[in-house]
C-alpha positions as CSV (number, residue, x, y, z in Angstrom):
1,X,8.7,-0.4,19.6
2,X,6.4,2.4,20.9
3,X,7.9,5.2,22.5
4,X,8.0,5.5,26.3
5,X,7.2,9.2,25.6
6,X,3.7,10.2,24.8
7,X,3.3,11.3,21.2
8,X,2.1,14.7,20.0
9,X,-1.4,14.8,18.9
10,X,0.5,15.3,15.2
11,X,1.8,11.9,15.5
12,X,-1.3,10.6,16.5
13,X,-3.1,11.8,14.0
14,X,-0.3,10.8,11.3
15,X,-0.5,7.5,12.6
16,X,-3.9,7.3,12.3
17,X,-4.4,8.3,9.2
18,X,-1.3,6.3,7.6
19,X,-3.0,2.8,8.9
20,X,-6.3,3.7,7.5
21,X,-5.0,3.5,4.3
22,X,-4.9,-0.5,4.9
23,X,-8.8,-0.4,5.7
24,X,-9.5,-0.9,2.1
25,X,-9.5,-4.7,1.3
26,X,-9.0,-3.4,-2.9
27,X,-6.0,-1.3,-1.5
28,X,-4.8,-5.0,0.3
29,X,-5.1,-6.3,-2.9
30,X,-2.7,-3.9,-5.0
31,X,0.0,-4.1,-1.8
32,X,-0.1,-7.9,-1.7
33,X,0.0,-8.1,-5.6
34,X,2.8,-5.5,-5.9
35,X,4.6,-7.2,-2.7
36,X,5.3,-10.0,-5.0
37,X,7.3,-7.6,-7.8
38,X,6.7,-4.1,-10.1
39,X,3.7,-4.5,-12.1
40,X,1.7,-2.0,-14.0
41,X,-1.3,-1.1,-13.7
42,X,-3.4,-3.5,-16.5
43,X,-1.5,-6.4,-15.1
44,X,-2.6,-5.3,-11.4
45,X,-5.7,-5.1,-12.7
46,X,-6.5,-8.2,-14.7
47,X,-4.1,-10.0,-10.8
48,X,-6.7,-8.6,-9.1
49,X,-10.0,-8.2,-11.2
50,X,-10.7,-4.7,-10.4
51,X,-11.6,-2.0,-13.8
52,X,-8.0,0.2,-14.3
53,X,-10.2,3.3,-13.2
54,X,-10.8,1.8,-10.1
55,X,-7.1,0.7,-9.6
56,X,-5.7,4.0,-10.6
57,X,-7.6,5.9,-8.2
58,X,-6.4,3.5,-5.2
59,X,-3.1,4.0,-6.4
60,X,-3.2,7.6,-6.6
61,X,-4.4,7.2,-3.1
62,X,-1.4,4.3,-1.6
63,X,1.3,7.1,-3.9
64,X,0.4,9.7,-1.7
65,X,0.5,8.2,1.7
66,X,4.0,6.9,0.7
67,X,3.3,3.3,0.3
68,X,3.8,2.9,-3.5
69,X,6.1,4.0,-6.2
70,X,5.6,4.3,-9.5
71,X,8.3,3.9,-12.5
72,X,7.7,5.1,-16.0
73,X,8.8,2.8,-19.0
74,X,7.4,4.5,-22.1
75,X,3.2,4.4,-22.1
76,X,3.5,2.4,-19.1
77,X,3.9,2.6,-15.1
78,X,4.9,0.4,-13.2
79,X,3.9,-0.1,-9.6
80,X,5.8,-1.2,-6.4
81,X,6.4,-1.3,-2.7
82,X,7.6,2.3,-1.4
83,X,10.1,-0.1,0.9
84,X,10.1,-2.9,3.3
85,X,8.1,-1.4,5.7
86,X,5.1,-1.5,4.1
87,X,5.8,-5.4,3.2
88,X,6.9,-6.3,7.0
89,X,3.3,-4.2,8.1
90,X,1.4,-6.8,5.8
91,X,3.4,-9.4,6.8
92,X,3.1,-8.8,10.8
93,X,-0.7,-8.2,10.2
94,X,-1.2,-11.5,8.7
95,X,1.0,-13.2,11.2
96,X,-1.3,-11.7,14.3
97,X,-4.6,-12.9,12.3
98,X,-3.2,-16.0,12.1
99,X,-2.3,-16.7,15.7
């Protein structure tokens, strides 16, 4: 629900910036394979047929804005949803291209 209050140019800005992290269809394609379960990053890969020096720098990218977390087992990372949020936004996306 949106505020009834107007939001600070901050927020706007925040806002802004947060959803065009999902204006990358590669960066869809690591949330939808990693809304599924953890994964690391050659499996992500290979799921989504994408070099691991590709995928690693769109991680690096969805890590910072909060929308991935990473585990490390060993050599390897693993790779999944920060939260729900991020599933429910790809989920309510989908549902409103689909109407």
């Amino acid at each position: 629900m949106v505020k009834k209050e107007a939001l600070s140019e901050d927020m706007l800005f925040e806002l802004a910036d947060f959803f065009k992290n999902f204006g990358d269809t590669t960066r869809i394609k690591i949330l939808c394979a990693i809304s599924e379960g953890e994964l690391c990053v050659g499996d992500i890969a290979e799921k989504i047929n994408v070099s691991q020096t590709a995928l690693s720098h769109q991680l690096k990218l969805l890590k910072s804005a909060k929308l991935v977390k990473a585990r490390k087992d060993g050599k390897n990372i693993f790779y999944s949803l920060d939260d729900d949020h991020v599933k429910k936004i790809i989920e309510v996306g989908l549902d409103h291209i689909n109407e």
